[in-house]
C-alpha positions in Angstrom: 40.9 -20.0 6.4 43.5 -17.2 7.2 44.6 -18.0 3.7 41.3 -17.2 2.0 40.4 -14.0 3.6 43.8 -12.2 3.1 43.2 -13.4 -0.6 39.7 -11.7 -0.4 41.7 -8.7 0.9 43.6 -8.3 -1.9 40.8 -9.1 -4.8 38.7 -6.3 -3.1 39.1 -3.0 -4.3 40.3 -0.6 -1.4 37.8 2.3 -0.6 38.1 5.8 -1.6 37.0 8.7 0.5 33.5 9.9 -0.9 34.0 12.0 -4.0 32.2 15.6 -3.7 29.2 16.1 -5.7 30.7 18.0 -8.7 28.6 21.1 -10.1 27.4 20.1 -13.6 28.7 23.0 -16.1 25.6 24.9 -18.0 24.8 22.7 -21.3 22.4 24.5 -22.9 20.3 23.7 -26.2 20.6 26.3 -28.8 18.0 29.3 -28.6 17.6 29.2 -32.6 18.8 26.8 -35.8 22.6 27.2 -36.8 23.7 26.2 -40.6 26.9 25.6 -41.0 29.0 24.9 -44.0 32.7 23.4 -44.6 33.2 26.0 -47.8 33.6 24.5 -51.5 29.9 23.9 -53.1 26.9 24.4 -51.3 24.9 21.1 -50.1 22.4 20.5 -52.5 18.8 22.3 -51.2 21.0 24.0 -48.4 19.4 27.2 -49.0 15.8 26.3 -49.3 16.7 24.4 -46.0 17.8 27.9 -44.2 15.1 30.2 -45.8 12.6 27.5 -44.7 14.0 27.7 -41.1 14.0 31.5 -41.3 9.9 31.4 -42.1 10.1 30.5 -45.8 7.8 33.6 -47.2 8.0 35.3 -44.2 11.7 35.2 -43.8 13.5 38.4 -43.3 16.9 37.5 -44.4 20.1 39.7 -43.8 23.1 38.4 -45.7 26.9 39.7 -44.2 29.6 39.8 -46.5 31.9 41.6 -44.7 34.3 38.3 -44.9 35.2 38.9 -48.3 37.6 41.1 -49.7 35.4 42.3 -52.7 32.2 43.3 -50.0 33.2 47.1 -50.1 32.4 47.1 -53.9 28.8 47.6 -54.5 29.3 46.1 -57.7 29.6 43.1 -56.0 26.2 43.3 -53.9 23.9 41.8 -56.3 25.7 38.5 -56.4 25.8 38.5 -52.5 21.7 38.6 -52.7 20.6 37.2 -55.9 20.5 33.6 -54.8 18.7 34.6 -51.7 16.2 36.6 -53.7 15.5 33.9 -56.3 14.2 31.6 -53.4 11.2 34.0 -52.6 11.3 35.3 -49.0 9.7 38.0 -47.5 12.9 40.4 -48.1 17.3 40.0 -48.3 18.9 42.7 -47.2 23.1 43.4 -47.4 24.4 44.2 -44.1 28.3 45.6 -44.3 30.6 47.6 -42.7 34.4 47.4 -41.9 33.9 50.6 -39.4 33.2 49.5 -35.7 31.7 53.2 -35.1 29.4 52.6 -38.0 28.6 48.8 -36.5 27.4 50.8 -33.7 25.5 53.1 -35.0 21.0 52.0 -34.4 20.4 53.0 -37.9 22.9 50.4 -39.1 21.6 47.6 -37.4 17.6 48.9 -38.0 17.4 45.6 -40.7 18.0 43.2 -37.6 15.7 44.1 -35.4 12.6 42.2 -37.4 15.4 40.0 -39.2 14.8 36.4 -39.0 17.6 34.6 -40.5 21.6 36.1 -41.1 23.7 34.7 -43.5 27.3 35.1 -43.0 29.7 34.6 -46.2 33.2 33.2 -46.8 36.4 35.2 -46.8 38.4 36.2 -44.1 36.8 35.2 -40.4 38.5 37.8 -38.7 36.7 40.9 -40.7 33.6 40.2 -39.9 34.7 39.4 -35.6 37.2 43.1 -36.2 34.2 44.8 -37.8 31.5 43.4 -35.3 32.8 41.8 -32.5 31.9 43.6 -29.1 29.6 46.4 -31.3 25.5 46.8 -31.2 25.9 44.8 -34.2 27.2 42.0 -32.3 24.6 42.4 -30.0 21.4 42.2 -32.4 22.8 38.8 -33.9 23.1 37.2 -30.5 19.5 38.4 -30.1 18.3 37.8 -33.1 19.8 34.0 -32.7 18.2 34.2 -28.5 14.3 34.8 -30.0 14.7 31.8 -32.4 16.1 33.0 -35.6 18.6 31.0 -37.6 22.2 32.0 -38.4 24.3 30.4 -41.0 27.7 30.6 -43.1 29.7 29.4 -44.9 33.7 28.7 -44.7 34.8 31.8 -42.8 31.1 32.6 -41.9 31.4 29.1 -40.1 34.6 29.7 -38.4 32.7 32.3 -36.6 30.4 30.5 -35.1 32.2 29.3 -32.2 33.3 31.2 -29.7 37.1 30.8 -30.0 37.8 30.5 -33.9 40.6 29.4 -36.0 41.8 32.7 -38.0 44.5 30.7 -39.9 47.9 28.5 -39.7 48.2 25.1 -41.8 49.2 22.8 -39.4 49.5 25.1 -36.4 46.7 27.2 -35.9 46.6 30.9 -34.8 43.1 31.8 -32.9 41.2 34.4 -31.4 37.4 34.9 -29.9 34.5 34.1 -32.5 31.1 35.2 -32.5 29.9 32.3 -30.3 27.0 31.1 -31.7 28.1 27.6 -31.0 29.2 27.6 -27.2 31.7 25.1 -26.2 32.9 24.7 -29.5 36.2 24.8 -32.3 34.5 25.1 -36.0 37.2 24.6 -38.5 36.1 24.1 -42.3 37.2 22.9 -45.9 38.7 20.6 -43.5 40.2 17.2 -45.6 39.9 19.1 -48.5 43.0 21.1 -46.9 44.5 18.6 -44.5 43.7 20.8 -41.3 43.4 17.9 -39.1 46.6 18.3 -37.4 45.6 21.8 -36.8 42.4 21.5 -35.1 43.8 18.5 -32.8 46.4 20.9 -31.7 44.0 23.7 -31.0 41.6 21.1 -29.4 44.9 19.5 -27.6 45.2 23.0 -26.0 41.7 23.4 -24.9 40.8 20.3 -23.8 37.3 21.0 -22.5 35.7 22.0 -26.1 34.6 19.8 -28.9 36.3 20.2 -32.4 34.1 20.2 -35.7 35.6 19.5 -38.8 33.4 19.8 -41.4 34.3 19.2 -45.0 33.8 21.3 -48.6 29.9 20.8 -49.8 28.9 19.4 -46.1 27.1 21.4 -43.3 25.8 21.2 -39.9 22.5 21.8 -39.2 22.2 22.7 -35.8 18.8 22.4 -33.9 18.0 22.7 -30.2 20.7 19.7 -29.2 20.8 18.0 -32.5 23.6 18.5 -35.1 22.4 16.8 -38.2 25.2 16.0 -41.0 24.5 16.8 -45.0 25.9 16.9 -47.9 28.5 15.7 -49.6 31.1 14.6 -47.0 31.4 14.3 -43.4 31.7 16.3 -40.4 34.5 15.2 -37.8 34.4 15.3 -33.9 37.6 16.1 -32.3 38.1 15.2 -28.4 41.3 15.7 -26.9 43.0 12.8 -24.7 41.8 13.1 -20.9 40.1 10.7 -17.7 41.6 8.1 -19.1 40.6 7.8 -22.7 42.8 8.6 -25.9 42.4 11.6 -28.5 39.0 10.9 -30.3 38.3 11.5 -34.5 35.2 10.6 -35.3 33.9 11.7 -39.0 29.9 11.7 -39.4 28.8 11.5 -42.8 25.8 12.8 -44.4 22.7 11.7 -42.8 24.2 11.1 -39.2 23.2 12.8 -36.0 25.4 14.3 -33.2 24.0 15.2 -29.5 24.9 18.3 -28.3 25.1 17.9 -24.7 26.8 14.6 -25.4 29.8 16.4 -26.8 29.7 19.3 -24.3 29.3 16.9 -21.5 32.6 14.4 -23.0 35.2 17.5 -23.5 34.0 19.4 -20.1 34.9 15.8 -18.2 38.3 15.4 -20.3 39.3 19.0 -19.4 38.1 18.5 -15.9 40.6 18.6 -12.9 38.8 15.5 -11.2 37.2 13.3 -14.4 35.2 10.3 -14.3 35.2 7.9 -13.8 37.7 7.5 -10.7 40.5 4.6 -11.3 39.3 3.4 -7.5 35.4 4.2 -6.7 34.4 3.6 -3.4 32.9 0.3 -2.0 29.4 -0.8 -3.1 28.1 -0.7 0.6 25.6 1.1 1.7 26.1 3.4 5.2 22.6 3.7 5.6 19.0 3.3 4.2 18.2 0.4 1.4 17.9 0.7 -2.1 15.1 -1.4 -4.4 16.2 -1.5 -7.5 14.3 -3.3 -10.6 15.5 -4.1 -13.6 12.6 -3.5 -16.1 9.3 -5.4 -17.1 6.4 -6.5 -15.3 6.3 -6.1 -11.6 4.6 -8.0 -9.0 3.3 -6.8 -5.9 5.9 -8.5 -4.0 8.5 -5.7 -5.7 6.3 -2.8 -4.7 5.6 -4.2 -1.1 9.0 -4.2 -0.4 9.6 -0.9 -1.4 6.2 0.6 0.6 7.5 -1.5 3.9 11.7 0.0 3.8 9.8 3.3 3.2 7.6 3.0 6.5 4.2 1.4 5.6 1.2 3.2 3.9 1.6 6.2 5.7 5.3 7.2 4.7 6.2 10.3 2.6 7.0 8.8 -0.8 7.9 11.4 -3.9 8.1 9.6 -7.4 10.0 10.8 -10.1 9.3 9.8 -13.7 11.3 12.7 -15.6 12.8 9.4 -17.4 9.9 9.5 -19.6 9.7 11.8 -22.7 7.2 14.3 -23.0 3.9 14.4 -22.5 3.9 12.9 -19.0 0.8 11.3 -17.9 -1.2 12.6 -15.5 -1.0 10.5 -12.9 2.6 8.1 -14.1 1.8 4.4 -13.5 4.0 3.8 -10.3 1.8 6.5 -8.4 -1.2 4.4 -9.4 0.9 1.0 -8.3 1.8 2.4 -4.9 -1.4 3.8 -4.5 -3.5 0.3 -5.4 -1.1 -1.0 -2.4 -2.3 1.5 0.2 -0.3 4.2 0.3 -1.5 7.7 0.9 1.0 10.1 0.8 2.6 10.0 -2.7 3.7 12.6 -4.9 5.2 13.4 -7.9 8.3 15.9 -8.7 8.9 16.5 -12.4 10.9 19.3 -14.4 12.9 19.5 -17.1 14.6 22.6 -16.4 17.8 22.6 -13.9 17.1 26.0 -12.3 14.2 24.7 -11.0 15.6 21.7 -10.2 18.1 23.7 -8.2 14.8 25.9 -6.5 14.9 25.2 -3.1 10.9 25.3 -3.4 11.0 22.7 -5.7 12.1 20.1 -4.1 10.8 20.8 -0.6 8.6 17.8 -0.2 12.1 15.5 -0.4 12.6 17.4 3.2 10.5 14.6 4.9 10.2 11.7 2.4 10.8 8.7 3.7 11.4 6.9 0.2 11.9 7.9 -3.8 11.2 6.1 -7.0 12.6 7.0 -10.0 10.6 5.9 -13.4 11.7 4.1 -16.4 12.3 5.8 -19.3 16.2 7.3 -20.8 18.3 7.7 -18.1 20.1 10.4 -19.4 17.1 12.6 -18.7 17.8 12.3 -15.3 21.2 13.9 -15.6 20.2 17.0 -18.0 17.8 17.5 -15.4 19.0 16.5 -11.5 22.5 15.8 -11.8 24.5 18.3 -9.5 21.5 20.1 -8.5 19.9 20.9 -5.4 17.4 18.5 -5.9 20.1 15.3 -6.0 21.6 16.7 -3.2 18.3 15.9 -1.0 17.5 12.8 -2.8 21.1 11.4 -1.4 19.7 13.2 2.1 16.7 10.9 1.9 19.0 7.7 1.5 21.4 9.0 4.7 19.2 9.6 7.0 17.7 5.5 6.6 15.1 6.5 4.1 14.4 3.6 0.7 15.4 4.9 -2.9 14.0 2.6 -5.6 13.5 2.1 -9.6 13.2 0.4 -12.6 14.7 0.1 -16.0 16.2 3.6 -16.2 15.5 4.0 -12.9 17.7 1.2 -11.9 20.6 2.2 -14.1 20.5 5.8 -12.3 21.0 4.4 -9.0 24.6 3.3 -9.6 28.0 5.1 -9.8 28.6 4.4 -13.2 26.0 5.1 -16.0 25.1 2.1 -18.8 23.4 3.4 -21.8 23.5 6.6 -21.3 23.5 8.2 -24.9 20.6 10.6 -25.9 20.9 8.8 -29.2 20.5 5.3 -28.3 20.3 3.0 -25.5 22.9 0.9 -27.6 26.0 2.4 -26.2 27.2 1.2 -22.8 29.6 3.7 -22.2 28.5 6.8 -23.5 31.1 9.2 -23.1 29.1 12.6 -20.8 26.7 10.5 -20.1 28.5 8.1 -17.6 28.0 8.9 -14.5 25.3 7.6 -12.2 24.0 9.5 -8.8 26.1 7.0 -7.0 23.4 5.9 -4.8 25.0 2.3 -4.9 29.1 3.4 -5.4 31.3 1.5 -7.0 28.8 -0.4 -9.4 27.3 0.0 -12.7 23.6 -1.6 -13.1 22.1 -3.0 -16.2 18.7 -3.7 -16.6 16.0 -6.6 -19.0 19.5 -8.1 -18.6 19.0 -11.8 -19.5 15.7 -11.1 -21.3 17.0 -8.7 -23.8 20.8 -10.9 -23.8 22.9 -8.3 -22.3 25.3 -10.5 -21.1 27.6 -9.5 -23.3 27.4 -5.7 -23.1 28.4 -5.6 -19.5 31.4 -8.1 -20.2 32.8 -5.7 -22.5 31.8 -2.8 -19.9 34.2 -4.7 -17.0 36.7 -5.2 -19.3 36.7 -1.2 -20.1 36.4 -0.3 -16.5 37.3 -3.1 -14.3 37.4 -0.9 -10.7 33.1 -1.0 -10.9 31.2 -4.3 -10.1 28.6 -4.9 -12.9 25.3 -5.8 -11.6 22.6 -7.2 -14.5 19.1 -7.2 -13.6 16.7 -9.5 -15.1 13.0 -8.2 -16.0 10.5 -8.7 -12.7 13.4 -9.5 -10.4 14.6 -6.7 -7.9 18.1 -6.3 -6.2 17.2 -4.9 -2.6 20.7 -3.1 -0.7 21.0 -3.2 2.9 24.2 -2.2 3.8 27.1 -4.8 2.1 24.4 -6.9 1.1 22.2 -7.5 -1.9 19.2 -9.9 -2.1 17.8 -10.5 -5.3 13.5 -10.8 -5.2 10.9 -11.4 -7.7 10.9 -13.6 -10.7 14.0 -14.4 -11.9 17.6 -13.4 -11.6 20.7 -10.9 -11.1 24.3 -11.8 -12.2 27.3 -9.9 -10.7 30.5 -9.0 -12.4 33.9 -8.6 -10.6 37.1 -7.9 -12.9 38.5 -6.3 -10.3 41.7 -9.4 -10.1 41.1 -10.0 -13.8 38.9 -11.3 -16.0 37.0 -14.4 -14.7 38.6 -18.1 -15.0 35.6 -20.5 -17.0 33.0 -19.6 -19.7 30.7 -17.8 -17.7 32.1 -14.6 -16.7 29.3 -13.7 -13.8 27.8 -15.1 -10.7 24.6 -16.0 -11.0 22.1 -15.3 -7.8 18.9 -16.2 -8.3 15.1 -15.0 -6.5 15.9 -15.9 -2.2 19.5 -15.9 -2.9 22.0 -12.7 -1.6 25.6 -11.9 -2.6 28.3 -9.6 -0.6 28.7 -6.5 -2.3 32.3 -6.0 -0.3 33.4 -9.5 -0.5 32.3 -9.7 -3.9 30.9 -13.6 -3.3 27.8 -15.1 -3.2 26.8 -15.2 0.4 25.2 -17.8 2.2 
């Protein structure tokens, strides 16, 4: 006996000290459209495509071409505007200067105050950041861009974009401050075409926390809200540096491909971070105090929901449900309300935003002062984190849990509740480890929880999950079958089945990978073993 438990002692991963809730850095969707081309050709109906984003008819376009070397010449300016003019909108306008006093001047700027769109040509970057940079100029685009208009360029009018720019070098690159358009971000262009991948991972190598673009001769970015959509002709390649544990990442996107914004952001911020996740040693998966309900999708029965109700105090308790996991339009009164409410209780309400200043409003999340138990909704999981995850409002969802209140969810809602984050790409509920996007609320520490786990075959998915980050214990949740945690333990309810993963000592010996505890049964979250 002696034997076995120092044997457990070792198999078990040792506990970590509580990490502190880290404060989410500002990912923000872009105020206005952003096109943005590698050089060479231009995409095939690229123009149309930024005229019709600046109003098509309507569009007030102001074309730059202060890049070029030839832009002080107006013999030159008809060629800058001509293929703007020829696509019919409202009016094109040249805007150039190489004087910074001029660039401040009102009358200069007068064309972009009603301007809708700005068109930046190729060249030399650093003209157009010496001329305007820091000016009233400077100023109007970053308005123009903050009420919705669209900026574009090309080549050096991409470099621009971001707000530390590549001015030059072949394989090492020299840099300075862009226009920063594109927050967060190195744009580098003509990029295979000229073999400037070496100098883009270098810059990207020494600023680990921002995203590289590479985008290639006749390709662009177009850049809406949170989505960056690939065209043309080539591909547009995503630089990461190497950081928490993961090696340098190049990942080309051809033409028709999509890219998430905050999904990039969120990856480089956590590989330049001092502290990045995941931890090599998470804490235990024991709970100090309160109980969790957590479901893992489908159908659920009124046993599920009782459960839930009784942990939280009866029909009288203080119960807030959040279903921000849903996309928009919420229904008026979201279906676990109604579920709770058919079971008799009388005090339930609902918080919902999508906006993390709010979520971080004192005001806003007041009624989590005295709730006795929370439900989170299915939906995307990563809609929880855009909107709660280092805000206020997390903070006194965790207060509900430490002070013996019941936290509870399904499908997404599930997948929340752990330390670790399953299919948490904006893109795709495919991915299990989507870089940005992997990190739970920790409610449960030390585990990552999938859910429709044997009904949609997911088996799979979380073996290759434990073999990337053995230090977690998977949990899979089968539809209409809850895993309730009290303390070390976890007893699975409902109608079917849980399976628990431990890698921790290695992959398991045998064919099945998992232990399989079905409805009535309970396993030991800190002995990792099914428990009697």
């Amino acid at each position: 006996m002696t034997a076995f438990v120092a044997l457990v002692a070792v198999l078990t991963p040792p506990a970590a000290a509580p990490p502190p809730r880290v404060a989410v850095p500002p990912v923000a969707e872009l105020p206005g459209p952003l096109v943005i081309v590698g050089g060479g050709g231009m995409p095939d109906g690229l123009r149309e495509r930024f005229v019709e984003l600046a109003g098509g008819p309507k569009a007030r376009t102001v074309v730059v071409p202060t890049a070029s070397e030839y832009a002080d010449d107006p013999k030159e300016h008809d060629g800058y505007l001509k293929p703007w003019r020829d696509l019919g909108p409202a009016s094109v306008v040249l805007l150039h200067t190489r004087d910074r006093a001029t660039a401040d001047d009102p009358a200069f700027v007068k064309p972009l105050l009603d301007a809708t769109g700005v068109w930046f040509s190729g060249g030399d970057q650093s003209r157009i950041t010496a001329a305007y940079a820091g000016t009233l100029t400077g100023e109007e685009f970053h308005k123009l861009h903050a009420r919705g208009g669209v900026l574009g360029g090309t080549s050096a009018g991409a470099a621009v974009m971001s707000d530390l720019m590549i001015t030059g070098g072949t394989d090492r690159a020299t840099t300075a401050a862009g226009l920063g358009f594109l927050p967060g971000f190195v744009v580098d262009q003509h990029f295979t075409a000229r073999n400037r991948q070496n100098r883009l991972r270098g810059v990207i190598a020494g600023h680990p926390a921002r995203v590289g673009l590479g985008i290639d001769e006749a390709t662009a970015v177009v850049a809406r809200g949170r989505t960056l959509r690939v065209v043309g002709a080539g591909a547009a390649t995503v630089v990461l540096a190497a950081g928490a544990g993961k090696p340098e990442l190049m990942q080309a996107t051809k033409a028709g491909g999509t890219l998430d914004l905050f999904q990039l952001r969120r990856a480089a911020l956590n590989r330049g971070a001092k502290e990045p996740f995941p931890p090599a040693k998470p804490r235990e998966p024991v709970l100090e105090k309160g109980s969790l309900v957590i479901v893992g999708g489908g159908r659920m029965g009124g046993d599920l929901w009782r459960r839930f109700l009784d942990l939280a105090g009866g029909p009288d308790a203080p119960i807030v449900v959040i279903p921000t996991a849903l996309e928009d339009p919420l229904p008026e009164t979201p279906g676990e309300v109604a579920a709770l409410r058919r079971l008799g209780a009388k005090n339930v309400k609902v918080l919902h935003t999508r906006n993390r200043a709010e979520a971080d409003d004192p005001a806003f999340s007041e009624m989590l002062l005295t709730a006795k138990g929370v439900w989170f909704g299915g939906g995307r999981q990563w809609r929880f984190v855009d909107t709660y995850a280092g805000t206020l409002t997390e903070k006194r969802i965790h207060a509900v849990l430490a002070r013996g209140g019941v936290i509870g969810g399904s499908s997404a809602g599930a997948s929340i509740q752990g330390e670790y984050l399953p299919r948490g790409h904006p893109l795709g509920n495919t991915v299990m480890a989507a870089e940005g996007y992997e990190r739970g609320f920790a409610f449960l520490p030390g585990v990552a929880i999938d859910q429709h786990f044997f009904a949609r075959k997911r088996t799979a998915d979380m073996t290759g999950l434990m073999k990337q980050y053995p230090q977690f214990l998977g949990i899979g949740i089968d539809e209409g079958t809850a895993v309730v945690v009290t303390g070390p333990t976890a007893e699975v309810i409902g109608e079917s089945k849980a399976a628990f993963y431990d890698y921790w000592g290695g992959p398991p010996a045998g064919e099945v990978d998992y232990v399989e505890v079905k409805a009535g049964g309970r396993y030991d979250l800190r002995k990792r073993m099914k428990a009697e």
